[in-house]
PDB file of N, CA, C and O in Angstrom:
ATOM      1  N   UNK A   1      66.684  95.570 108.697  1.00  0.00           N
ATOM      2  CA  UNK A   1      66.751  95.307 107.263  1.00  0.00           C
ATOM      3  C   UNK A   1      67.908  94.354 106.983  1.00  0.00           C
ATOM      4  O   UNK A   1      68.930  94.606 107.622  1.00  0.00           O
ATOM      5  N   UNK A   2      67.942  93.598 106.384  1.00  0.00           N
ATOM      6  CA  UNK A   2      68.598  92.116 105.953  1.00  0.00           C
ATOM      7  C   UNK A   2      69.402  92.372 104.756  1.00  0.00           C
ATOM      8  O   UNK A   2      68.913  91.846 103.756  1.00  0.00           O
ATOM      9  N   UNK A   3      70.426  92.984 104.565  1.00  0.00           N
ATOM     10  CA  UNK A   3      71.046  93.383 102.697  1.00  0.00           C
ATOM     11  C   UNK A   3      71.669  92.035 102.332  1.00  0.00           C
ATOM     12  O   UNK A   3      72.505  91.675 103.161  1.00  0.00           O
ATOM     13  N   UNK A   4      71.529  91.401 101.560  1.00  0.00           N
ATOM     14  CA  UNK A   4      72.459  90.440 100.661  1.00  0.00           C
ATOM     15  C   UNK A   4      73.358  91.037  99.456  1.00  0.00           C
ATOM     16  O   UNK A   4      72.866  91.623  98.491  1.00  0.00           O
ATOM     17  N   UNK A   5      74.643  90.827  99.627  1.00  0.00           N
ATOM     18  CA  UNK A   5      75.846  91.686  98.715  1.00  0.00           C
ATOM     19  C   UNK A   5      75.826  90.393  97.881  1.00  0.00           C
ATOM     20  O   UNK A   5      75.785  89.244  98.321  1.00  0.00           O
ATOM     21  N   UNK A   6      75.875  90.924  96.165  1.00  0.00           N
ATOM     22  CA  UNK A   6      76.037  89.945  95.284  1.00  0.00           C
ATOM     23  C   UNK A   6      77.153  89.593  94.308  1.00  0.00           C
ATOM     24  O   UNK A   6      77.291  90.396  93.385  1.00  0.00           O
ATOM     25  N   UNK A   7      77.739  88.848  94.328  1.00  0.00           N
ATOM     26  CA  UNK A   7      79.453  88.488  93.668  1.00  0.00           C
ATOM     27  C   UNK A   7      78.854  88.886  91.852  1.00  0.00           C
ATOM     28  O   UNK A   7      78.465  87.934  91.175  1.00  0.00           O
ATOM     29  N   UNK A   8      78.847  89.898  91.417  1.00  0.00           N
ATOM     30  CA  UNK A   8      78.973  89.385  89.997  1.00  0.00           C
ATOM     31  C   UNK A   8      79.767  88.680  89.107  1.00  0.00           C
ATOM     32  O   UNK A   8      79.755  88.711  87.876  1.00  0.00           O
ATOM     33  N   UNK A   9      80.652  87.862  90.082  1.00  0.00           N
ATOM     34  CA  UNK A   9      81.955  86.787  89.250  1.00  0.00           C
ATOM     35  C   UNK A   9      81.257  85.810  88.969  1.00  0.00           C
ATOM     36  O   UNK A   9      81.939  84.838  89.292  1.00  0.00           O
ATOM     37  N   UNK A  10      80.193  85.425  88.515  1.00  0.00           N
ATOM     38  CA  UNK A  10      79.779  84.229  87.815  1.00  0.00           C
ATOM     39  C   UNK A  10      79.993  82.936  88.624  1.00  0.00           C
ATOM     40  O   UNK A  10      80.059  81.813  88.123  1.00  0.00           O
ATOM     41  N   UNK A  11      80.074  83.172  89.679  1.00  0.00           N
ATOM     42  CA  UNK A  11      80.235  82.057  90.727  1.00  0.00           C
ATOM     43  C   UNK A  11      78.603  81.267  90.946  1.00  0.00           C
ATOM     44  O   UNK A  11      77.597  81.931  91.195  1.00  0.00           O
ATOM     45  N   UNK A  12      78.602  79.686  90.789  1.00  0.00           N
ATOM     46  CA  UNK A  12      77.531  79.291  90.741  1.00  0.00           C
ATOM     47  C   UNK A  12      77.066  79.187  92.659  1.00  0.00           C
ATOM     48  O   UNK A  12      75.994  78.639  92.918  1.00  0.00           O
ATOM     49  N   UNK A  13      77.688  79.579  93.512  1.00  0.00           N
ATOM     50  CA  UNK A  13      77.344  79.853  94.933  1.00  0.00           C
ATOM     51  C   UNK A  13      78.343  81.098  95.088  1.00  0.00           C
ATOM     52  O   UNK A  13      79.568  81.114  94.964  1.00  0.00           O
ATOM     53  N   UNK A  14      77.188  82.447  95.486  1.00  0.00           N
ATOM     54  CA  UNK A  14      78.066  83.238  96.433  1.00  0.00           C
ATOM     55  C   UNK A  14      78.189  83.573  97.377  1.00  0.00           C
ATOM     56  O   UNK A  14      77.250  83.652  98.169  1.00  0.00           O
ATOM     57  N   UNK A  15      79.397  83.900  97.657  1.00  0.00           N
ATOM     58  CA  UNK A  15      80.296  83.502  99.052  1.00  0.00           C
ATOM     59  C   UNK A  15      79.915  84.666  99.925  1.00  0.00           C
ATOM     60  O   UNK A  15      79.873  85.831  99.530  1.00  0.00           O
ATOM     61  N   UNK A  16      79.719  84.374 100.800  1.00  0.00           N
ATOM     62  CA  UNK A  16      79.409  85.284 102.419  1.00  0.00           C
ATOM     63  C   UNK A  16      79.985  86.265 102.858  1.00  0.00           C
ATOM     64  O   UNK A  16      80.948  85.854 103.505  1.00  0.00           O
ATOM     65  N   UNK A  17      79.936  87.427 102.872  1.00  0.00           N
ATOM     66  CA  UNK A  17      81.052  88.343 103.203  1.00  0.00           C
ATOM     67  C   UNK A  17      80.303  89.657 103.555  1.00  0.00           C
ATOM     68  O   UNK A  17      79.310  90.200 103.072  1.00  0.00           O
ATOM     69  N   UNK A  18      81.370  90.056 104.850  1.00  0.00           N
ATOM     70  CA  UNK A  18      80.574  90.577 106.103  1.00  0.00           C
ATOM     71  C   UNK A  18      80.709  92.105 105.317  1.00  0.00           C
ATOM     72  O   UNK A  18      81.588  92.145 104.456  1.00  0.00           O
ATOM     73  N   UNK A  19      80.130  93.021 105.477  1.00  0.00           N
ATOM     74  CA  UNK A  19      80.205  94.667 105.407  1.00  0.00           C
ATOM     75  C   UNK A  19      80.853  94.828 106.486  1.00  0.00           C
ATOM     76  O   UNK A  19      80.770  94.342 107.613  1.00  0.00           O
ATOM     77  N   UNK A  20      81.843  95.955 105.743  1.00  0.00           N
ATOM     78  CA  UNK A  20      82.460  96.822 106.567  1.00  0.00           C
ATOM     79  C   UNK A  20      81.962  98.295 107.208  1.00  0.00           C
ATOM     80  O   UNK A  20      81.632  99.226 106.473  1.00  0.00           O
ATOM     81  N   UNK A  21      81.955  98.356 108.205  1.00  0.00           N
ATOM     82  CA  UNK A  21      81.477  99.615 108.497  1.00  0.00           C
ATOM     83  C   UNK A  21      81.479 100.349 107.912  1.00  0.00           C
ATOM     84  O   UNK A  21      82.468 100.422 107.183  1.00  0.00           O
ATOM     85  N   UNK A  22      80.134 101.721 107.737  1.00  0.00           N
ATOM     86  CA  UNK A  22      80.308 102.990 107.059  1.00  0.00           C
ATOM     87  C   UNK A  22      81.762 103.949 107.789  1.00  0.00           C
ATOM     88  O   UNK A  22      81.952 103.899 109.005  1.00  0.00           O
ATOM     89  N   UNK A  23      82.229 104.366 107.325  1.00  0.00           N
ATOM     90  CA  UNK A  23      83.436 105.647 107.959  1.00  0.00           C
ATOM     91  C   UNK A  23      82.530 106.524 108.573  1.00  0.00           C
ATOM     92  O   UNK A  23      81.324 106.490 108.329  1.00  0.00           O
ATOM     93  N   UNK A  24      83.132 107.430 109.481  1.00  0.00           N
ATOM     94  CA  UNK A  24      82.214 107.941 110.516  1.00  0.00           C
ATOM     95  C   UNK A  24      82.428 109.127 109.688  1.00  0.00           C
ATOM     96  O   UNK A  24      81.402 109.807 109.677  1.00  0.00           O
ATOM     97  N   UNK A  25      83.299 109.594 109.043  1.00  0.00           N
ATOM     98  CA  UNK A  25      83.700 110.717 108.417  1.00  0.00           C
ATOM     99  C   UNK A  25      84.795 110.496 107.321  1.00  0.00           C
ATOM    100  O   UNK A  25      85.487 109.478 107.335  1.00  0.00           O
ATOM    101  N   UNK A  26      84.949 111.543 106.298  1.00  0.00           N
ATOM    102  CA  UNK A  26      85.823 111.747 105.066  1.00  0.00           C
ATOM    103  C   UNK A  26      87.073 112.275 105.700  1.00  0.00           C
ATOM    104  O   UNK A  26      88.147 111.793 105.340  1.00  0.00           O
ATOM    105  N   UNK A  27      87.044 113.159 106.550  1.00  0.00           N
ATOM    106  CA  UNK A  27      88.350 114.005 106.564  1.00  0.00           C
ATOM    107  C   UNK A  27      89.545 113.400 106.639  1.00  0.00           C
ATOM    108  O   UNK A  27      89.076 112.324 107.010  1.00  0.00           O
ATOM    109  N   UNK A  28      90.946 113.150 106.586  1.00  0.00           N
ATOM    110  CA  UNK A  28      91.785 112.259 107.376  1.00  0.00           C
ATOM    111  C   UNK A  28      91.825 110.734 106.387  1.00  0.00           C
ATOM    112  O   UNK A  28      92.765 109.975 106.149  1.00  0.00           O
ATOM    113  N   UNK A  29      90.398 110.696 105.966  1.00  0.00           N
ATOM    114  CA  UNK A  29      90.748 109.045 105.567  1.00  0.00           C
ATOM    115  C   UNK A  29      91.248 109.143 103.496  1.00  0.00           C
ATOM    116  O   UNK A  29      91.396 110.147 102.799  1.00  0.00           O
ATOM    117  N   UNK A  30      91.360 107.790 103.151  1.00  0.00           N
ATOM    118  CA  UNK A  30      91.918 107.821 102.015  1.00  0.00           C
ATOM    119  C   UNK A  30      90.784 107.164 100.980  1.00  0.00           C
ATOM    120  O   UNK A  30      90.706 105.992 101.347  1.00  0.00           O
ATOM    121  N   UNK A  31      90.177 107.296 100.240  1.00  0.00           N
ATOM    122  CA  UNK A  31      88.894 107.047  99.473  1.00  0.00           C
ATOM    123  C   UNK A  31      89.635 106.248  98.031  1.00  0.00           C
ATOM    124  O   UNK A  31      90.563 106.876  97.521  1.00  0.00           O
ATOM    125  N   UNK A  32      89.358 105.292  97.570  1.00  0.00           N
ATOM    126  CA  UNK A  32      89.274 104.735  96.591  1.00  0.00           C
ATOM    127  C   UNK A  32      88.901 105.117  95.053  1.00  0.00           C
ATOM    128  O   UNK A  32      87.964 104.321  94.986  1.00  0.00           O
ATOM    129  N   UNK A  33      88.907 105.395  94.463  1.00  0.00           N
ATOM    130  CA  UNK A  33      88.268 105.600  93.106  1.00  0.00           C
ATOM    131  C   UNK A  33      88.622 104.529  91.839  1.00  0.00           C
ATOM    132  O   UNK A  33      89.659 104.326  91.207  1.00  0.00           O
ATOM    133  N   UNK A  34      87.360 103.982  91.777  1.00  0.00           N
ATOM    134  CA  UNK A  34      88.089 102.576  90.802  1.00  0.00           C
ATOM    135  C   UNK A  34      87.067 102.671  89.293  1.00  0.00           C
ATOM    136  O   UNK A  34      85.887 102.365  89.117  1.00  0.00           O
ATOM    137  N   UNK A  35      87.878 103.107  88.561  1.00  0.00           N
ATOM    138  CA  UNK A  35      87.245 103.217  87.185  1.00  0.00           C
ATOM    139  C   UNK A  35      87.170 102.087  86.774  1.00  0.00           C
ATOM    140  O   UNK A  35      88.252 101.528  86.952  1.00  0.00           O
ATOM    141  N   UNK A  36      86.323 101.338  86.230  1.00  0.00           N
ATOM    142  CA  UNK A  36      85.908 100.036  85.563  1.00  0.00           C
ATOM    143  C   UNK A  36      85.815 100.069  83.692  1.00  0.00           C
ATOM    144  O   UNK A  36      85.235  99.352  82.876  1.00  0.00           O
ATOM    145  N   UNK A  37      86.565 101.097  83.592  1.00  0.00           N
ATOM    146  CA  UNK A  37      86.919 101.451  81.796  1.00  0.00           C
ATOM    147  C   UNK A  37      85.870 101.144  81.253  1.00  0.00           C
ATOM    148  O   UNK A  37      85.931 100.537  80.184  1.00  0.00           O
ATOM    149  N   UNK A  38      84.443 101.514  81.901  1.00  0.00           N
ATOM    150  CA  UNK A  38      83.624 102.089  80.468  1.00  0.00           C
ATOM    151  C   UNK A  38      83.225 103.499  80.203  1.00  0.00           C
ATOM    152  O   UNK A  38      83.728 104.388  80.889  1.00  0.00           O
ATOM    153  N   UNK A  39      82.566 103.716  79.485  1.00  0.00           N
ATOM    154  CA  UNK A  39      82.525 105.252  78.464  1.00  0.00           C
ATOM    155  C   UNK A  39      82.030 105.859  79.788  1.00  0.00           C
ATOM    156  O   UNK A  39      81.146 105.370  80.491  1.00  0.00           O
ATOM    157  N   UNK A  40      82.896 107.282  80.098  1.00  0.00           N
ATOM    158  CA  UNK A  40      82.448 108.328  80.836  1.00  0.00           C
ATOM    159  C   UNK A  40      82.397 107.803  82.362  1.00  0.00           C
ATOM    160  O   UNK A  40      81.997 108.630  83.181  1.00  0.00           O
ATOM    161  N   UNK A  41      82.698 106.732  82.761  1.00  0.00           N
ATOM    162  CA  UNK A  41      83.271 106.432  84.353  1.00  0.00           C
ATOM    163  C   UNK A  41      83.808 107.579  84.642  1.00  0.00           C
ATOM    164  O   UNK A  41      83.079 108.274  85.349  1.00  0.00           O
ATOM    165  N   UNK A  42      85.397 108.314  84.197  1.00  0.00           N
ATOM    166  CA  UNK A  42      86.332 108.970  84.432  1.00  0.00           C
ATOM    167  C   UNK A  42      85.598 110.505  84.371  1.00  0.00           C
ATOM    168  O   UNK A  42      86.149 111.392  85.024  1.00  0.00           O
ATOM    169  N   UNK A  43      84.228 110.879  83.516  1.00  0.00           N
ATOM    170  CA  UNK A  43      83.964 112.111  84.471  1.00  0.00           C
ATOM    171  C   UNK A  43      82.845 111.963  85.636  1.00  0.00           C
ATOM    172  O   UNK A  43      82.530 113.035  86.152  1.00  0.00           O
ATOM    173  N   UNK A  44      82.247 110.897  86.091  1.00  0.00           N
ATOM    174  CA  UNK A  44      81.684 110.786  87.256  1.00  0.00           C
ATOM    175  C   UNK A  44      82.711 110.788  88.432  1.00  0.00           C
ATOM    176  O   UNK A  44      82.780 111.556  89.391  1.00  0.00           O
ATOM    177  N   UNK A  45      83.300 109.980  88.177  1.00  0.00           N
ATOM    178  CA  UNK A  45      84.367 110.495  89.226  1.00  0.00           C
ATOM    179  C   UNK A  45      85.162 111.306  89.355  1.00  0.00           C
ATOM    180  O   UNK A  45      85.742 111.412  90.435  1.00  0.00           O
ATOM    181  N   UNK A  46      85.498 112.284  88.118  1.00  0.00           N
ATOM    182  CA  UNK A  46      86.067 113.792  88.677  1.00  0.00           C
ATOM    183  C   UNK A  46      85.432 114.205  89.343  1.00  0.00           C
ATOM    184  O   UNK A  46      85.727 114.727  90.418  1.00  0.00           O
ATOM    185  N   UNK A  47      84.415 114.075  88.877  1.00  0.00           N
ATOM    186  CA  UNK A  47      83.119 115.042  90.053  1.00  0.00           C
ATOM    187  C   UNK A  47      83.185 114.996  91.488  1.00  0.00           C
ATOM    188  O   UNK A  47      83.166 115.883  92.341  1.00  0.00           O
ATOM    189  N   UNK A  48      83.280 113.533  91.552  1.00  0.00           N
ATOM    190  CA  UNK A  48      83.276 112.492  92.898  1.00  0.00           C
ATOM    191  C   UNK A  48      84.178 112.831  93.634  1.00  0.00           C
ATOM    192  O   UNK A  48      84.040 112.796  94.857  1.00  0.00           O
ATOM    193  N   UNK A  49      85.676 113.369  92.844  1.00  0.00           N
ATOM    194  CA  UNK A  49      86.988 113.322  93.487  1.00  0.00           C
ATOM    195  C   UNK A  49      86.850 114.606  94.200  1.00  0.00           C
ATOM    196  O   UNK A  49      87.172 114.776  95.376  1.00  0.00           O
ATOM    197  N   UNK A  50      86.277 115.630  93.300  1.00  0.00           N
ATOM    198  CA  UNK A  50      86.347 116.959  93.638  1.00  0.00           C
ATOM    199  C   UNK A  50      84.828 117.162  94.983  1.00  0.00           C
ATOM    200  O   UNK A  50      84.598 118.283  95.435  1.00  0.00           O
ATOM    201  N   UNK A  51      84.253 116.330  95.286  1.00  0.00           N
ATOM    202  CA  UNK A  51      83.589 116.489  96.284  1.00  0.00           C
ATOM    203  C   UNK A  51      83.926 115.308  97.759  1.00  0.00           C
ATOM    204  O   UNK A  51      83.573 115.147  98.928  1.00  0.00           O
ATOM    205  N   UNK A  52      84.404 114.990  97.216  1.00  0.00           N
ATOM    206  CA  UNK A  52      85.474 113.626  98.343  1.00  0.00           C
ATOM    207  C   UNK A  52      86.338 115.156  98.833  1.00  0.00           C
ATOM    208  O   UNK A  52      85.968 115.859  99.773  1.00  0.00           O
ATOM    209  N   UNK A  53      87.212 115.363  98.195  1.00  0.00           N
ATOM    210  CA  UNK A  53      88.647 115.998  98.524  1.00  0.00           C
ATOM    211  C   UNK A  53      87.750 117.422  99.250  1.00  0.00           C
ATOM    212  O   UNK A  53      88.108 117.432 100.428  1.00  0.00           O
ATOM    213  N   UNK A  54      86.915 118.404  99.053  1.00  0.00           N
ATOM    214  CA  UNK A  54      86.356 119.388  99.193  1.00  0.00           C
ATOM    215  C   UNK A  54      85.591 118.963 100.967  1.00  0.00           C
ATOM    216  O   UNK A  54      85.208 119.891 101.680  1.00  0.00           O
ATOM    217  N   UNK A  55      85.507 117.825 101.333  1.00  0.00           N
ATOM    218  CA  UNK A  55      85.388 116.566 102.693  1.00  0.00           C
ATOM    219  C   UNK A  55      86.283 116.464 103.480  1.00  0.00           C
ATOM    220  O   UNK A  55      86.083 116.513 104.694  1.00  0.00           O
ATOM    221  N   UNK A  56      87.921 116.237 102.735  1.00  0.00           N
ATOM    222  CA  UNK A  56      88.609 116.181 103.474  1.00  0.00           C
ATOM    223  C   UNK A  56      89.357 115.338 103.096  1.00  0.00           C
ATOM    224  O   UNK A  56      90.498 115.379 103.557  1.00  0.00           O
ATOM    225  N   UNK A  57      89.042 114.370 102.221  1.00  0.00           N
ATOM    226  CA  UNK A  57      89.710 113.151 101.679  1.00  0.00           C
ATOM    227  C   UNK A  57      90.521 113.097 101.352  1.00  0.00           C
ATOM    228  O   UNK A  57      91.001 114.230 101.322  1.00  0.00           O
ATOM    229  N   UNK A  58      91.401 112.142 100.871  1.00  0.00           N
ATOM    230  CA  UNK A  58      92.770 111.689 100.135  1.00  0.00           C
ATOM    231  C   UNK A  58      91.831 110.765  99.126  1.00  0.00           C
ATOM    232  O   UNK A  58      91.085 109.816  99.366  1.00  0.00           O
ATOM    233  N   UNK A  59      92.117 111.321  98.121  1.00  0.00           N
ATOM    234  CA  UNK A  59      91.678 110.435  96.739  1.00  0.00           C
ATOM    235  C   UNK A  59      92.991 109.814  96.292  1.00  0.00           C
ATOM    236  O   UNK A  59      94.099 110.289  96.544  1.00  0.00           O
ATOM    237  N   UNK A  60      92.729 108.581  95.526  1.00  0.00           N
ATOM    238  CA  UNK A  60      93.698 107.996  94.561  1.00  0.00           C
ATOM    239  C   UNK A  60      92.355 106.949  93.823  1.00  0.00           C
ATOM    240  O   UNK A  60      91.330 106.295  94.015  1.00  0.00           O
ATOM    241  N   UNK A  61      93.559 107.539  92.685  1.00  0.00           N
ATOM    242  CA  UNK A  61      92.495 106.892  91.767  1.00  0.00           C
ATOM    243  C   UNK A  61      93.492 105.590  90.746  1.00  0.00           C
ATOM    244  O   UNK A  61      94.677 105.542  90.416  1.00  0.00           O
ATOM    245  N   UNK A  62      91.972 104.413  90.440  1.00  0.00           N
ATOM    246  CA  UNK A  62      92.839 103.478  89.913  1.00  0.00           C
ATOM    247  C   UNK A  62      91.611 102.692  88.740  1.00  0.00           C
ATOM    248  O   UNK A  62      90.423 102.570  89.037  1.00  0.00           O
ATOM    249  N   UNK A  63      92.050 102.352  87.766  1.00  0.00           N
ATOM    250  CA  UNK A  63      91.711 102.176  86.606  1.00  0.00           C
ATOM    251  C   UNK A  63      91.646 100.090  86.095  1.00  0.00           C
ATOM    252  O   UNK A  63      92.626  99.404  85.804  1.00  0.00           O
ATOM    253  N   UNK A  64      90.150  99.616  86.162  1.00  0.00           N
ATOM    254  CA  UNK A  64      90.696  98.329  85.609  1.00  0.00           C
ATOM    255  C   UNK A  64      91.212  98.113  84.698  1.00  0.00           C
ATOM    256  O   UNK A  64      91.509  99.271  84.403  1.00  0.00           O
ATOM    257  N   UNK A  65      91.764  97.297  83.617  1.00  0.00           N
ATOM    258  CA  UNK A  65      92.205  97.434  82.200  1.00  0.00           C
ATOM    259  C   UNK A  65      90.902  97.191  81.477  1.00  0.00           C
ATOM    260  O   UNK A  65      90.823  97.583  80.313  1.00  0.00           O
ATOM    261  N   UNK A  66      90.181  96.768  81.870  1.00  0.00           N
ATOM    262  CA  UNK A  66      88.975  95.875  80.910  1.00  0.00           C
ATOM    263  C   UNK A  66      87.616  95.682  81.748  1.00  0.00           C
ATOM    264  O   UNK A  66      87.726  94.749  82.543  1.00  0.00           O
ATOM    265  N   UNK A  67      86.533  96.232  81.774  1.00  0.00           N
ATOM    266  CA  UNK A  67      85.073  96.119  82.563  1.00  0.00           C
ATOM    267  C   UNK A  67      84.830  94.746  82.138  1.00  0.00           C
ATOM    268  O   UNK A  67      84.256  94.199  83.080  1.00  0.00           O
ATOM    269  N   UNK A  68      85.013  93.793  81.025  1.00  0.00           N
ATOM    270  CA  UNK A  68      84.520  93.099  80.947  1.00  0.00           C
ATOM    271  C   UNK A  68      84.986  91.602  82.132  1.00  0.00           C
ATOM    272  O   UNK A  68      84.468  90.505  82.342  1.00  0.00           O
ATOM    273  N   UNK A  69      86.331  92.395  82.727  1.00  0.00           N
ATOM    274  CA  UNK A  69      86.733  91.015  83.881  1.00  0.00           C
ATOM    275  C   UNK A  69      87.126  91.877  85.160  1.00  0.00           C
ATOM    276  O   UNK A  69      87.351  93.084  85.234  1.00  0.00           O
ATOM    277  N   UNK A  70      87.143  90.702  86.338  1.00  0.00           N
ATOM    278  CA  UNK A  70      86.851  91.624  87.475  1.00  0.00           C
ATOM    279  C   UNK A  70      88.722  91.958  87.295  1.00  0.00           C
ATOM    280  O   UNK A  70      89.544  91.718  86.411  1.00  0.00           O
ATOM    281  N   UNK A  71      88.784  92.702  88.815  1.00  0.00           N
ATOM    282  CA  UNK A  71      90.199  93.452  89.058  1.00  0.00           C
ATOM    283  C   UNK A  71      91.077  92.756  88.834  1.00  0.00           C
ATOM    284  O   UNK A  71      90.816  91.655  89.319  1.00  0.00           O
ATOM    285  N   UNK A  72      92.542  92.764  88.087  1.00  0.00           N
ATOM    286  CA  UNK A  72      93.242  91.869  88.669  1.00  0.00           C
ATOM    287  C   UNK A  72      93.585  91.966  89.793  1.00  0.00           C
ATOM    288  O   UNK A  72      93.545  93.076  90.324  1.00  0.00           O
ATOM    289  N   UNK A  73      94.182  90.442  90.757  1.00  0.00           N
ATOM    290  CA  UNK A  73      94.436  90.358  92.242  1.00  0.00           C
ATOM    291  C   UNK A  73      95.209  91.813  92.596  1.00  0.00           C
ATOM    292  O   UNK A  73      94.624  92.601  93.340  1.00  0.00           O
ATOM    293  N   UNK A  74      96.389  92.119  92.108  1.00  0.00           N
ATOM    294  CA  UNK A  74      97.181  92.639  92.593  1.00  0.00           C
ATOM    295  C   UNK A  74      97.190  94.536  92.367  1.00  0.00           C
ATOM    296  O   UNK A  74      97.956  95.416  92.760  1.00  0.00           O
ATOM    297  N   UNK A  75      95.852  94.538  91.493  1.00  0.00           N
ATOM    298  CA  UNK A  75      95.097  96.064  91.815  1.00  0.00           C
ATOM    299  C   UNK A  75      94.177  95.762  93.033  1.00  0.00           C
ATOM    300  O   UNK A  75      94.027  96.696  93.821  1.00  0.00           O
ATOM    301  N   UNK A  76      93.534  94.577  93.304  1.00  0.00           N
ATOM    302  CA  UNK A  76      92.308  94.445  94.296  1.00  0.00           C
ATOM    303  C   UNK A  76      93.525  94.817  95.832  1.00  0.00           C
ATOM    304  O   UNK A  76      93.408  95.718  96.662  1.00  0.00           O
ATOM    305  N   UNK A  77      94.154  94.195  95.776  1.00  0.00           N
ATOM    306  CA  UNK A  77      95.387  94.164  97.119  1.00  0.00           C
ATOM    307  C   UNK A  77      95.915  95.556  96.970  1.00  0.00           C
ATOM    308  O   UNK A  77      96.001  96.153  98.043  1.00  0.00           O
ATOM    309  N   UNK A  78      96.172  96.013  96.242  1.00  0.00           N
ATOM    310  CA  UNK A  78      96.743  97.841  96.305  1.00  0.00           C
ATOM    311  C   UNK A  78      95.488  98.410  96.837  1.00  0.00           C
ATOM    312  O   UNK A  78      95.368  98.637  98.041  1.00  0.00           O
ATOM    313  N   UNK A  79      94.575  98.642  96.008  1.00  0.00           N
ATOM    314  CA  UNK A  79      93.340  99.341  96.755  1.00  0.00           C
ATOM    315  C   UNK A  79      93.052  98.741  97.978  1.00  0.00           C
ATOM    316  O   UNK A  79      92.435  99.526  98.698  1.00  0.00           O
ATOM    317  N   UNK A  80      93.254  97.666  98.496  1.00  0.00           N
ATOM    318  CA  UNK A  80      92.834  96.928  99.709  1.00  0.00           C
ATOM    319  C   UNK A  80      94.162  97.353 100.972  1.00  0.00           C
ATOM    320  O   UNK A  80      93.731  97.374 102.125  1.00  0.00           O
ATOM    321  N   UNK A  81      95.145  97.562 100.864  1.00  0.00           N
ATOM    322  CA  UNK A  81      96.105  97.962 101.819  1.00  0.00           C
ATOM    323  C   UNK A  81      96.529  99.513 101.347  1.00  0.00           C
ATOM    324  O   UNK A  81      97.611  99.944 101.746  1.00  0.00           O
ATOM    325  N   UNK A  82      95.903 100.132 100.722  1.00  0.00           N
ATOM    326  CA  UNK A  82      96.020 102.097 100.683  1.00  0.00           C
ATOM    327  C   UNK A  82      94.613 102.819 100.909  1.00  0.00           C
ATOM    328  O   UNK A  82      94.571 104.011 101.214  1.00  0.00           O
ATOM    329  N   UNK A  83      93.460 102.045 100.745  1.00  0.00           N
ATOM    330  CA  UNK A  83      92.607 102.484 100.877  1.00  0.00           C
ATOM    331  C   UNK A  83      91.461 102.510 101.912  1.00  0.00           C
ATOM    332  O   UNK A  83      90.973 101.393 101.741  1.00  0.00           O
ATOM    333  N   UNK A  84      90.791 103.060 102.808  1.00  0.00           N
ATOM    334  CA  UNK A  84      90.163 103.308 103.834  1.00  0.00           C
ATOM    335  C   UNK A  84      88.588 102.691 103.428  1.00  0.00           C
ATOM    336  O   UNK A  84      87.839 102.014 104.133  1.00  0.00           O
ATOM    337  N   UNK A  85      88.370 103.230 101.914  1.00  0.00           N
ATOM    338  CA  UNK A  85      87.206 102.883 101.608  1.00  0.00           C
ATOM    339  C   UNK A  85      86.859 103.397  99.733  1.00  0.00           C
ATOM    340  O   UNK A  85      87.083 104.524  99.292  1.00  0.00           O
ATOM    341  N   UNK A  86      86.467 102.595  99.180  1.00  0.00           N
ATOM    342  CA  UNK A  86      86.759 102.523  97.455  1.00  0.00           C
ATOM    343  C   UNK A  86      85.142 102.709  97.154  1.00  0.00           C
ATOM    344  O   UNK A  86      84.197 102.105  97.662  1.00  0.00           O
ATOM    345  N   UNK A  87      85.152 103.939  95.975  1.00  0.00           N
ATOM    346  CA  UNK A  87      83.732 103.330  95.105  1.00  0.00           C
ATOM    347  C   UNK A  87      84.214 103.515  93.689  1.00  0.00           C
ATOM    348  O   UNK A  87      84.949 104.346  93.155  1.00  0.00           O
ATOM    349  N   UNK A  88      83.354 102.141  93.134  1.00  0.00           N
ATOM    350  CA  UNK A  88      83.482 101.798  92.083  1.00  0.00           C
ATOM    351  C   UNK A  88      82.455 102.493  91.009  1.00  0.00           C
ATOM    352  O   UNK A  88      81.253 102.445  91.273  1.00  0.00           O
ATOM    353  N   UNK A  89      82.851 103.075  89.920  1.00  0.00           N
ATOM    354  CA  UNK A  89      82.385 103.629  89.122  1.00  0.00           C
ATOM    355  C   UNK A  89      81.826 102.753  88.200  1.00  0.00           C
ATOM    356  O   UNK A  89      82.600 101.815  88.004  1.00  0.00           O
ATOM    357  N   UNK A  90      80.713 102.663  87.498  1.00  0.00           N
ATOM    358  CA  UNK A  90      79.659 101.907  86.695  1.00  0.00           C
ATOM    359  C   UNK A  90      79.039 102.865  85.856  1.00  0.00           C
ATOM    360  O   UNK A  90      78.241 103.515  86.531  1.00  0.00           O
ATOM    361  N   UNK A  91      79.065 103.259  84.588  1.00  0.00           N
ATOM    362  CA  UNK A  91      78.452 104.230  83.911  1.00  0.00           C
ATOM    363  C   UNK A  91      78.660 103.741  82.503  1.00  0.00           C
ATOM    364  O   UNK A  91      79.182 102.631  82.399  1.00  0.00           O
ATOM    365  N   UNK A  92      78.403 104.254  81.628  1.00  0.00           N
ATOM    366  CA  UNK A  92      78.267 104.626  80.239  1.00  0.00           C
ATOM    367  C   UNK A  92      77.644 105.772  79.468  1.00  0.00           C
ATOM    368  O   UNK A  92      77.703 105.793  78.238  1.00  0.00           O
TER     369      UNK A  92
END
C-alpha cells in the first residue's frame, strides 16, 4: 500500500517526507499531545492521556495558540526534541 502524507500549509507543491516508524510499544516512551484550540480538542485528549498513561506513557501536553495557523517553529522543535511520538487533536 502506497500512503501519500499531505502538508495542509497551503503550499502550492508538497514536500516529501519519509514516515517515521510506528513505536513498537507505549511503555517507557514519551507521547505528544497537541491541542490545535478548537472546541472540545482538550476533552478528547483527556481521554487519550488517560489511556496513553494507563500503557505506560509519559504524556505532555501542548496547546497551539490559534487552529487557524500551523505551530509556531519553536512549539514544533519542543515537541520534536521531548517527544517520542505526538497526536494531534482535530475536533469540534
Amino acid at each position: 500500500m502506497n500512503e501519500v502524507l499531505l502538508d495542509p500549509t497551503n503550499e502550492k507543491r508538497a514536500p516529501r517526507r519519509e514516515r517515521r516508524p510506528r513505536l513498537d510499544e507505549l511503555a517507557g516512551k514519551t507521547v505528544g499531545l497537541l491541542d490545535i484550540s478548537k472546541p472540545r480538542g482538550d476533552l478528547f485528549l483527556d481521554r487519550l492521556e488517560e489511556k496513553l498513561r494507563g500503557e505506560g506513557a509519559e504524556v505532555l501536553r501542548f496547546r497551539k495558540p490559534t487552529f487557524t495557523k500551523p505551530a509556531p517553529i519553536d512549539l514544533r522543535q519542543e515537541i520534536a526534541t521531548r517527544c517520542d511520538a505526538v497526536i494531534e487533536a482535530l475536533a469540534d
